[in-house]
N, C-alpha and C positions, 0 to 999 in steps of 0.2 A: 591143797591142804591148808586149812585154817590155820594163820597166827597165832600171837596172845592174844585173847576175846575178856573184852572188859565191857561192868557194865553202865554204861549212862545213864543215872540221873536227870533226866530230863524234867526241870521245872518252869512252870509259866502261871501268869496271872498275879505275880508278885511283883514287889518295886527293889531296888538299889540303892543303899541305903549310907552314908559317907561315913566312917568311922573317924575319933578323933586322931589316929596315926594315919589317914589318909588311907587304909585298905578301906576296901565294899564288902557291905553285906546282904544278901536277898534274901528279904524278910515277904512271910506269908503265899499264895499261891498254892496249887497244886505237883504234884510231881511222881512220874511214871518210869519204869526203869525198862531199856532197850539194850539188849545183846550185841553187841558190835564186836568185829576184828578185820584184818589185814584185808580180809575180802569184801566187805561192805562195801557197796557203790554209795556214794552220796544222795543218789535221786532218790535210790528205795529209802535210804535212814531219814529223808527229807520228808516225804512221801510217809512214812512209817507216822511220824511226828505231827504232820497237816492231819492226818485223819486222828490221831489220836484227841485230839482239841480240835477237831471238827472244822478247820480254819482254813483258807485261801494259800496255797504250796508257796504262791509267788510274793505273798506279804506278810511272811515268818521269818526273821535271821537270829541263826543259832549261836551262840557265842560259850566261849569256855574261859578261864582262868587257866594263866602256866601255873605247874606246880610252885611253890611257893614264893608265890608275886600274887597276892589280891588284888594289886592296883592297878593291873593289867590286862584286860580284854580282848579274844581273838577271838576274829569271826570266821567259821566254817562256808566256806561258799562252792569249794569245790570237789574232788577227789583228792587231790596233792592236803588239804587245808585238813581232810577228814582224815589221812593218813598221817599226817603229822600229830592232827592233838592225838592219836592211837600211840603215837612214837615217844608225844613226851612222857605220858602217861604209863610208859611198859612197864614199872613196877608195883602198880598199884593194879588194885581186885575192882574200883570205881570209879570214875567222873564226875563229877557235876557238869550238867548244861543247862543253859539258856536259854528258853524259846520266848522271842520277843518277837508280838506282831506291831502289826503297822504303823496303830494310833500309840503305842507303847513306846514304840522306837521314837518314838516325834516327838513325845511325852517329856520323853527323859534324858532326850538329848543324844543319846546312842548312833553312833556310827551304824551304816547298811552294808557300810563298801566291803566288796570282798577282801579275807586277807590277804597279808603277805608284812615282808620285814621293814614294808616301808606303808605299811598300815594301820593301825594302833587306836585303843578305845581305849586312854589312859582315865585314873580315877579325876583327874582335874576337868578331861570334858567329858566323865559320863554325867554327872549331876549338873546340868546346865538352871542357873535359875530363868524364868521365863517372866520378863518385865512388860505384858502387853497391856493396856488399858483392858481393865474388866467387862466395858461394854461392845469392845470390838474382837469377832472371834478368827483368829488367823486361821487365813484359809495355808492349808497345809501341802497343797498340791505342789510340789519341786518343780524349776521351771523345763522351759520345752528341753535346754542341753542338758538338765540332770540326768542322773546313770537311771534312776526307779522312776524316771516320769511316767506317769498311765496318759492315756490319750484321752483327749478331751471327748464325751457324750456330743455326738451330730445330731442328737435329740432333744438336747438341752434348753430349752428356752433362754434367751436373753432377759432373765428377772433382774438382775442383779441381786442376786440371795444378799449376798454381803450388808448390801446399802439396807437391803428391808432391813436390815436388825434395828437397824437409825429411826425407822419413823417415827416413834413415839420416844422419842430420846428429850424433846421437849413438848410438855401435856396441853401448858398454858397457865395461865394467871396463879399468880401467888406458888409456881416451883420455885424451889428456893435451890443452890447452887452455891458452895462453898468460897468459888472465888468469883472475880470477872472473868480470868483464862479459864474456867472453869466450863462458864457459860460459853464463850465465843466459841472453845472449842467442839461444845454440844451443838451452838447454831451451825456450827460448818458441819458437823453429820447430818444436823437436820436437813441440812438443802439437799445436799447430797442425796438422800433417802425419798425426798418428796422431789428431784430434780428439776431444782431451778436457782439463779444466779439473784444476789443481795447487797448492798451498796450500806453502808456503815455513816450512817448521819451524825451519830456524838456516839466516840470510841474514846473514851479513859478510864480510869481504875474506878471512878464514881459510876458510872451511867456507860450505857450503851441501848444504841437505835437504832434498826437497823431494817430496811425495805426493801421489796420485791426490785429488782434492776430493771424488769419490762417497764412500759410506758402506758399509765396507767392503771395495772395492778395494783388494788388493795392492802396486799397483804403488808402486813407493819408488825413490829415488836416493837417492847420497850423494856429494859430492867434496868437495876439501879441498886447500888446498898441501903440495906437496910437499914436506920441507922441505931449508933451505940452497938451493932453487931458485925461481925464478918463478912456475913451471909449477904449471896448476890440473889436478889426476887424477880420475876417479873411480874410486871405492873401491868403491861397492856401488852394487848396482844390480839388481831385480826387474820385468824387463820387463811380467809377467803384468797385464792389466786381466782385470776382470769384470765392469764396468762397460760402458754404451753410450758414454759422453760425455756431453760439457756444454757443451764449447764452441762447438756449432753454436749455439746461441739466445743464447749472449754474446759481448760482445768485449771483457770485461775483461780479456783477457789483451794484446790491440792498444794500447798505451799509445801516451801522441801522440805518443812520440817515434819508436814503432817506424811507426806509418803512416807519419808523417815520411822516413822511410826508403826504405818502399816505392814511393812516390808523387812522390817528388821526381824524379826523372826527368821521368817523364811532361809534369809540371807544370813543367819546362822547356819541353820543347816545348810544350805547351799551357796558357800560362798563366788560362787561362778555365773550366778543370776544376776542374767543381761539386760541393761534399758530399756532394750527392745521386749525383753520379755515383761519386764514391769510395763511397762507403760499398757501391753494387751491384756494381762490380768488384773490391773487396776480399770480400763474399759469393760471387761468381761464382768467385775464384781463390784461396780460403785458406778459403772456408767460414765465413767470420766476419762476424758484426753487430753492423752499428757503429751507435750513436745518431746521430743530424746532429751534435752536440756536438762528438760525436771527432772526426768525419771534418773539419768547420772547425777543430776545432785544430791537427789534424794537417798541411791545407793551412796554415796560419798559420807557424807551425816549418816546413814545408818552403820556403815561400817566406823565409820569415827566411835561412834560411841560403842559396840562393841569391843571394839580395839584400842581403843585409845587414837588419842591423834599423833599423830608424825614428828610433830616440833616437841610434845612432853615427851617422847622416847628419845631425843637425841638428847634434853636436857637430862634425862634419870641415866646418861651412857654411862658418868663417871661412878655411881652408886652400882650398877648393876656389873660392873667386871670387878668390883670391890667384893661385892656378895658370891661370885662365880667364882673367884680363887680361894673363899673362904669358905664353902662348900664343897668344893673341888680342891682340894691342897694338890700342890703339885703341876696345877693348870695354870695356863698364860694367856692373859686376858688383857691386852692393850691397845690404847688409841691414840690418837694423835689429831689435831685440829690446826686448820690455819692460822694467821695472824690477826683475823676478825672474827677467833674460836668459832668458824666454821665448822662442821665436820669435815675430815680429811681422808680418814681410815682407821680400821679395826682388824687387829689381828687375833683370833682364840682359837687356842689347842689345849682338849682338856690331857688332863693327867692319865688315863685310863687310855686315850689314842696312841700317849705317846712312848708308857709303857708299851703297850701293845707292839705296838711299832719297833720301839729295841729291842723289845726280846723274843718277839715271835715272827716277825715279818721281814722280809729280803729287801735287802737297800735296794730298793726300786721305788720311784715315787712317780707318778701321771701328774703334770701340770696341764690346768686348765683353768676357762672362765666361763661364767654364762652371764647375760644382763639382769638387771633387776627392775622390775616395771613398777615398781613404787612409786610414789610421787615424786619425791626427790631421785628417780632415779637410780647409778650407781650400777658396779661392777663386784661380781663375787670369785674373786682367786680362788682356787684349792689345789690341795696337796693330797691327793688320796693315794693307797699302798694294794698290793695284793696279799690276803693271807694263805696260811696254806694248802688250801683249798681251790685257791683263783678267784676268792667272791672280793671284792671291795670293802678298802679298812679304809673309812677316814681318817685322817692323819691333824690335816692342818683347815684352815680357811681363812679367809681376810672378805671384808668387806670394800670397795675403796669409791672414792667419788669417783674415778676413770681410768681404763684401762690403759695405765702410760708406763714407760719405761721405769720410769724414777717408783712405780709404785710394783713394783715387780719385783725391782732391787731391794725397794723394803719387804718386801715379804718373804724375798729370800733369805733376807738377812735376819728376820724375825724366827724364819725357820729352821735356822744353822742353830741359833742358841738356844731352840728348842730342842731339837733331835741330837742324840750321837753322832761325832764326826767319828768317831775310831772305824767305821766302814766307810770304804767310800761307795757312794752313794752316785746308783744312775736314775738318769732323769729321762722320761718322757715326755716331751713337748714341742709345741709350736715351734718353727723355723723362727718367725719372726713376730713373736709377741716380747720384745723390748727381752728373752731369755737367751739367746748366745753369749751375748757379753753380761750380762749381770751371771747366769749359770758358771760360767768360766772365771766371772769374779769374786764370788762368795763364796761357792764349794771349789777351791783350788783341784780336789785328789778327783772332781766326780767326775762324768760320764755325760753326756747330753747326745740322746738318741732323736733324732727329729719322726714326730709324727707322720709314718707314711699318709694317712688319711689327709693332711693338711697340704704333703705333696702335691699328692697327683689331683689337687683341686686346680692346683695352676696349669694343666692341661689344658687351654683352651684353640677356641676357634677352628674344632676340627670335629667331623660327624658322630654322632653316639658309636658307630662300628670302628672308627679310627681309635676312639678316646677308649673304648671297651677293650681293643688290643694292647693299648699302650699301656693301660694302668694294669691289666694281666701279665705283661712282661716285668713291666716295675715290680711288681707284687712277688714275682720269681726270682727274679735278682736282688732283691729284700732278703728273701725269708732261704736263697741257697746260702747253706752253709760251707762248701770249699770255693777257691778259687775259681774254677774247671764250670761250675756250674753258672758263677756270678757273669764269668768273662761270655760264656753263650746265649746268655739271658740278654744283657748288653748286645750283644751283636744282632738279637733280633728285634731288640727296640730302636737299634739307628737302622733297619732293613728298614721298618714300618717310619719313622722319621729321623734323620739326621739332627735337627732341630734339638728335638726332644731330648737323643742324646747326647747333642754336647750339653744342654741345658744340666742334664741328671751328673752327667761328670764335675760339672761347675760347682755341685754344692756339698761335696767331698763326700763319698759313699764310706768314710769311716766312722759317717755317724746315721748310717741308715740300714748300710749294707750288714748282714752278719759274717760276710767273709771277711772285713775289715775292722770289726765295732769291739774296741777294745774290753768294755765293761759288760754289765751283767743284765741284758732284758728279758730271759729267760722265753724268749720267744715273745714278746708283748714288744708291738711293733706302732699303736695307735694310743693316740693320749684320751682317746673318749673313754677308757676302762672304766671311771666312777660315773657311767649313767646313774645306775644307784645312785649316788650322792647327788647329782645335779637333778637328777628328777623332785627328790624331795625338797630341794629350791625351788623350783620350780611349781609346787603347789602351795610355797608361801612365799612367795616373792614379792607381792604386794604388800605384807605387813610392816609394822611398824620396826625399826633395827633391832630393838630389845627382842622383843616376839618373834621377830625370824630368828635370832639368834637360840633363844628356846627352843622353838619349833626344832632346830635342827639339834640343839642337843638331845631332844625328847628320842628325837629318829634313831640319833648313834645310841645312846642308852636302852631301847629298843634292840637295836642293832647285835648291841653286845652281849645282851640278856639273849637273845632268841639261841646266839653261837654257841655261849657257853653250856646252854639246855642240850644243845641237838650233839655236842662232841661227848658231852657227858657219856652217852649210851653208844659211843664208837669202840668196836673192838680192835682192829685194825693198826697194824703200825704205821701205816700213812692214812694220810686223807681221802674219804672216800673218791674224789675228782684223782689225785694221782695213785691212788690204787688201783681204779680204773686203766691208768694211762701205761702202768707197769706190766701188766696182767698183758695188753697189748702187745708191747715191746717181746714179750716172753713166749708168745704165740710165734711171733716171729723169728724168733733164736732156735724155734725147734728144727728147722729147715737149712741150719748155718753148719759149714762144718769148719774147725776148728784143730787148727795145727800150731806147735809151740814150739816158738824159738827160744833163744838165750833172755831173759829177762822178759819178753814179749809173747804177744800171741796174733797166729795169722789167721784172719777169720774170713772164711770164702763161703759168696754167696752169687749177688748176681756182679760183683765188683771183690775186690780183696781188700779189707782193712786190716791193721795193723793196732790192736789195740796192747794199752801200758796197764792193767790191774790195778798195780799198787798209786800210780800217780793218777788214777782220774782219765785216763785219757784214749780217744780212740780217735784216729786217722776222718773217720766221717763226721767230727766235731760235734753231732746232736747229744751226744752226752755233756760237754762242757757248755753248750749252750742253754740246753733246757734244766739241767741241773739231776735229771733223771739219768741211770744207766740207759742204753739206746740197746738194741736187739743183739750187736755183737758183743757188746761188755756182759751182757745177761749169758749170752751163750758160752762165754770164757768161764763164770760164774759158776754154771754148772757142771762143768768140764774138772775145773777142783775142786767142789765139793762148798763153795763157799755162796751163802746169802747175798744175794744181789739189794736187799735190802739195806745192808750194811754199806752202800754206795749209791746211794738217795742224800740230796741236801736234808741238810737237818730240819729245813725251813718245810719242811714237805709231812713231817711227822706229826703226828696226834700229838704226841707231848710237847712239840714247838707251836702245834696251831693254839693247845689249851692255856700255853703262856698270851699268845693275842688277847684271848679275852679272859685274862684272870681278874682284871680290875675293874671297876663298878665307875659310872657318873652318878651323882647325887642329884636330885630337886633341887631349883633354885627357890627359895622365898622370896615374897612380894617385895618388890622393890618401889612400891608406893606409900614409903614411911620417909620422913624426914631425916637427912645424916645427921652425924653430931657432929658437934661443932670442934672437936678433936681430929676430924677424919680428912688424911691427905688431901683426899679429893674435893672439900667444902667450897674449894674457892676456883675449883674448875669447873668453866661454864662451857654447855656446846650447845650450838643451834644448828638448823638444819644445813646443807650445803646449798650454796646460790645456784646450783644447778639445778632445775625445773624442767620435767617430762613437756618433749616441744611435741605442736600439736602437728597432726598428718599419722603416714603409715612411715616409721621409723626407715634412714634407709640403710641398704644392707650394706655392709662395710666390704670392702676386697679384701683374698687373704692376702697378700703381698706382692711380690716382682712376681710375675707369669711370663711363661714360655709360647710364644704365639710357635703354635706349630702348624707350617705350611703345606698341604694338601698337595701331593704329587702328580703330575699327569698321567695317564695310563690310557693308553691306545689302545682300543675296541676292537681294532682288528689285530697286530701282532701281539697284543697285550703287554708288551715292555711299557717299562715305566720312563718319566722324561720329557716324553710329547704325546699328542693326538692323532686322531686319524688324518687330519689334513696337512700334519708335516712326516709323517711316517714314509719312510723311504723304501720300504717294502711294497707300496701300494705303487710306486711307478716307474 
């Protein structure tokens, strides 16, 4: 049975158009309307769309606006992506879509990549302006790792298209040419296009001469200004070669500014194009070779100038957390520099996280880091939450020159006078990232649960079948919740190694174990929770500090927009993830039977628990640890008459998740305006950090003290463990 069935708008052949308040508009094209609902597959509405515009299925992406955000772009690529814009859309009778093909998308700067909440076509990068020299036409093809590359024609001839556009880029005598750079850089197309290498006889702003490099070749120029005007002429000029060429086997004449050039384009769109792959499609389309050398310098200069460079974003740091608290009231944007105003570190949490955070989210925080491969380097702390749903709440982040103690303790400390202390607050993280003793010393009331995943990495020196056992024992003795279970889980991790076990006892299972863990991790046992977060690091980590900093507000503002759309249309007193989980529980209460003492209830199934109603509490502890009534509290529930609902954290409810995201991030404006001379920050200056990306394959770091655990002997023939068959006393 069909859904709600709305109907799409589907337009194409028009452009996107930037309004002065920064919404879009799509002006001109055609447009055809298509029946959609709950049931539509993607392929057919895909499928439907390619024939209607007569166009290629695989170089069309469909894209939609949320309801009320113009400035924001989703692109349809899957089943879940077509089910959702159906979801945001359930009150309305229409949609508008988007069908943009290939040369369109490339056109106008528009994102391909499929959606999701960490994907985004905002209005600041759909209208890209396009800075390429008029006589050179960018070849548009993504390189070999792009997600849309087509595969190169095995039929193609080696013309070098590209280069022909150059041959007649200089005609001969009396062209005139605006400057002297003007001309050199049309001589450098010209060799290029006619393939062959040139030697610069008088090179200044007056004159330039310039001759075939073969040995004896003819061919010569000459130009010169004109004089009383601008204007660069040439005067003489012998087109004759008798030479082959030279510049097929070099590319000394490709200087890194001109790749620069060529490439920069591209390298918008695809900011992941490799050296290696420049250097083959500037061979494939110019006929030139380039060392690996060039071709990274040449990406290095192209992205500087779209980005800015490295050293003007550490000097704009003080103006741009100046403009981020004053856009963002409420947000904390601070930094700190060494004593030769180095950069040091950056700590920012906007106002809308950290709402969020107090009023809708469970004092539970994930610490963690990932590196940043920028030039200078540098380490990125964060503080991410779970909302009530289970998905990932950005909370907190830091930037720091390096992952040390002393920079941990500041970000904790940065973080206590951000957040509310009135809960105490538990921590998941590392054993030994410089957080036991700062955790213990800035939040005195919290919690500090260590990362199993970080554990059981110090397993070492023992076969994949050993280490498989040990870390499934650990994992059981983690996640039992009575004693009874923890103490037999233990017992079969010292059967499989002694080692191992004294090791696990060493590092106090009251901060791993849940038989023992005082505070609140609701069953969340590993600090990697904010992949979300860290992934979105990770596709801007290369940028400049101000830009990644953007970059990742754009994500959570994203982020927070996408939650608050999709709860809107929740009927449900909990979150769809623990409504799911309750609904469970309550399958299994049907099967329980339930007897009642004085103040208590005894609830018999394949064990006897003892559960308290009014206090919260039942003898198999999954209700006080997951924060959910568990199957025998459900089953007491219905026994009198009472809503198990009513014994749900509050942190679990639609009206506590819609407090997460009730608050908004704002746009930052340019920060490439001058301060005035009133403004705190005028006379703070910062340069980048002396730390420079060393050259090689980075090496991996160890996680901490490891447990060497020793391999036992085991006799082949009695099979006891201890010794071999050659000292086994059974054999003589």
């Amino acid at each position: 049975m069909a859904g709600h069935r709305i109907i799409a708008i589907c337009q194409s052949g028009g452009e996107f158009v930037t309004n002065k308040d920064g919404t879009l508009s799509y002006n001109g094209g055609d447009a055809h309307a298509i029946d959609i609902d709950d049931e539509t597959r993607f392929e057919d509405f895909k499928s439907e769309i390619a024939e209607m515009w007569n166009c290629n299925i695989n170089a069309i992406s469909i894209k939609y606006f949320l309801p009320g955000n113009r400035r924001t772009l989703i692109t349809v690529s899957n089943e879940k992506d077509l089910k959702r814009m159906i979801n945001f859309h359930g009150n309305s009778v229409t949609t508008d879509v988007y069908v943009l093909q290939g040369e369109i998308v490339a056109a106008q700067g528009l994102s391909v990549m499929p959606a999701s909440r960490s994907s985004r076509t905002t209005a600041s990068e759909a209208l890209v302006p396009v800075d390429a020299p008029i006589d050179i036409q960018i070849d548009k093809t993504p390189p070999a790792n792009a997600i849309s590359y087509e595969p190169k024609d095995p039929y193609e001839p080696k013309n070098h298209k590209a280069a022909r556009l150059w041959e007649n880029v200089i005609t001969g005598v009396n062209q005139r040419f605006n400057t002297a750079h003007e001309f050199r850089e049309a001589l450098r197309k010209y060799s290029i296009a006619h393939g062959f290498a040139y030697t610069l006889k008088k090179n200044d702003p007056l004159r330039v001469t310039a001759k075939c490099k073969a040995d004896g070749c003819p061919w010569r120029i000459h130009a010169s200004r004109l004089s009383t005007t601008p204007f660069f002429c040439v005067k003489k000029m012998n087109p004759t070669h008798t030479c082959e060429g030279s510049v097929v086997t070099s590319g000394y004449q490709a200087t890194t500014s001109w790749v620069a050039s060529i490439i920069k384009e591209k390298l918008r769109e695809f900011p992941n194009y490799k050296p290696k792959d420049i250097a083959e499609d500037l061979k494939r389309d110019y006929g030139i070779e380039l060392k690996y050398a060039q071709a990274w310098r040449g990406k290095e200069i192209a992205r500087e100038q779209l980005q800015g460079s490295y050293e003007e974003a550490y000097s704009q740091l003080p103006l741009f957390c100046e403009k981020l608290m004053e856009t963002n009231p409420g947000s904390i944007a601070t930094f700190s520099t060494k004593e030769d105003s180095s950069f040091h570190r950056l700590f920012v949490s906007f106002h809308a996280s950290l709402c969020g955070f107090n009023a809708g989210c469970r004092p539970l925080l994930f610490l963690d880091s990932t590196p940043l491969n920028s030039k200078y380097q540098g380490m990125l702390l964060a503080a991410t939450a779970a909302d009530g749903n289970d998905d990932v709440f950005p909370v907190a982040f830091a930037i720091v020159d390096a992952e040390t103690d002393e920079n941990w303790h500041w970000f904790l400390t940065q973080l206590k006078s951000a957040v509310s202390t009135s809960r105490s607050i538990t921590f998941v993280a590392d054993i030994n990232k410089g957080l036991r003793e700062s955790i213990a010393d800035v939040f005195d009331n919290g919690y500090h649960g260590y990362c199993l995943r970080y554990l059981t990495e110090n397993f070492k020196k023992v076969s994949h079948e050993v280490k498989r056992l040990l870390i499934a024992e650990f994992y059981v003795a983690a996640y039992a919740t009575r004693l009874e279970g923890f103490q037999r889980s233990m017992e079969g991790l010292k059967s499989i190694s002694p080692e191992a076990y004294n090791w696990v006892l060493e590092i106090k299972p009251e901060h791993w174990a849940n038989a023992y863990f005082g505070g609140a991790r609701y069953n969340h046992m590993t600090s990697n929770f904010g992949e979300l977060f860290y992934s979105w690091v990770s596709e801007a980590h290369e940028l400049p500090i101000t830009q990644l900093v953007d970059a990742i507000r754009t994500k959570i503002m994203d982020l927070i927009y996408t939650h608050r759309v999709e709860c809107s249309q929740w009927l449900t007193r909990l979150t769809p993830c623990m409504e799911e989980k309750l609904q469970k529980e309550s399958l299994k209460a049907r099967s329980l039977d339930v007897r009642f003492l004085p103040g208590r209830a005894e609830v018999r199934g394949d064990s006897i628990y003892i559960v308290d109603i009014d206090r919260w509490d039942c003898s198999c502890r999954e209700w006080q640890i997951t924060g959910l009534p568990c199957s025998h509290a459900i089953a007491v529930c219905d026994c009198i008459g009472r809503s198990p609902y009513d014994y749900c954290s509050r942190y679990f409810t639609t009206d506590c998740y819609r407090l997460a995201y009730s608050e908004s991030i704002s746009p930052l404006p340019s920060v490439d305006v001058p301060m005035e001379k009133d403004s705190p920050q005028v006379t703070v200056k910062v340069t980048p950090p002396p730390t420079r990306r060393a050259p090689g394959r980075p090496k991996m770091k160890r996680a901490g003290p490891q447990v060497v655990v020793k391999r036992q002997l085991q006799c082949s023939k009695c099979k006891c463990l201890g010794h071999n068959k050659t000292t086994c006393k059974e054999s003589s």
